[in-house]
C-alpha positions as CSV (number, residue, x, y, z in Angstrom):
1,X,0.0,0.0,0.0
2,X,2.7,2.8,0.9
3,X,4.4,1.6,-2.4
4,X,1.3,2.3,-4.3
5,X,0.8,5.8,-2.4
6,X,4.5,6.7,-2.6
7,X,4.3,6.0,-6.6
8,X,1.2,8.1,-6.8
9,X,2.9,11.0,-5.0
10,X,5.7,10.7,-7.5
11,X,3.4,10.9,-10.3
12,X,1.5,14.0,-9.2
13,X,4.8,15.5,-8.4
14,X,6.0,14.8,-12.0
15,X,2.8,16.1,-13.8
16,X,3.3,19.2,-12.0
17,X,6.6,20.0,-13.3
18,X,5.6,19.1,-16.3
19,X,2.6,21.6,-16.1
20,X,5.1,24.2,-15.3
21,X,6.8,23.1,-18.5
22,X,5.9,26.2,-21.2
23,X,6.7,23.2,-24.1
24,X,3.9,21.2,-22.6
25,X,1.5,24.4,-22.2
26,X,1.7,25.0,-25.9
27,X,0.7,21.4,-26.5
28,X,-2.7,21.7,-25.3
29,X,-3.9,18.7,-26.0
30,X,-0.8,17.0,-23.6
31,X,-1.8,19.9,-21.2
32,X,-5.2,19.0,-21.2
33,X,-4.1,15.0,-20.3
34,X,-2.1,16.1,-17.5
35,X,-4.3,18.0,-16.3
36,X,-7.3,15.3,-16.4
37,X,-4.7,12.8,-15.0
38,X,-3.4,15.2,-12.2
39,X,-7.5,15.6,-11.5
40,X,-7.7,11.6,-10.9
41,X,-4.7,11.8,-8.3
42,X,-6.2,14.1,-5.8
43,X,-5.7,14.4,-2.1
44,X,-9.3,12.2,-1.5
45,X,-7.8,9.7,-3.3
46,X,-4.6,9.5,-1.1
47,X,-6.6,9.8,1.9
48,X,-8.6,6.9,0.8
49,X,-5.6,5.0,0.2
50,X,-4.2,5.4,3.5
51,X,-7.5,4.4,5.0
52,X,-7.9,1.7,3.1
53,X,-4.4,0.4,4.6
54,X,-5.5,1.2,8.0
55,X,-8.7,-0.9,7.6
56,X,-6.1,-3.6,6.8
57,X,-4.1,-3.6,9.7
58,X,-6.9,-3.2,12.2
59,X,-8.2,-6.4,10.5
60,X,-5.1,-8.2,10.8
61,X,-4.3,-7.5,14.6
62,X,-8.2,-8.1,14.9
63,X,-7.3,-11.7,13.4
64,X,-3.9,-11.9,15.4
């Protein structure tokens, strides 16, 4: 789970440099994708992320 959080922090990280980019803001259509995909990786989905992983672990020490 942190693996899959950690690469999705990278990847927000990396479409915002690129958005800063002014070679990708004069592609619009590429500025438009990163924009759609930076939409998907938003700060709700994180935080379901990392509740999902804490449901997890209460489950297992529930089972332990």
């Amino acid at each position: 789970m942190l693996e899959k959080l950690k690469a999705a922090m990278a990847r927000y990280e990396q479409i915002t440099a690129a958005l800063a980019n002014p070679l990708i803001a004069n592609d619009l259509q590429k500025f438009r994708d990163l924009l759609r995909e930076q939409k998907q990786l938003t700060v709700t989905d994180i935080i379901n992320l990392i509740n999902n992983n804490i449901s997890k672990e209460k489950r297992q020490q529930e089972v332990e």
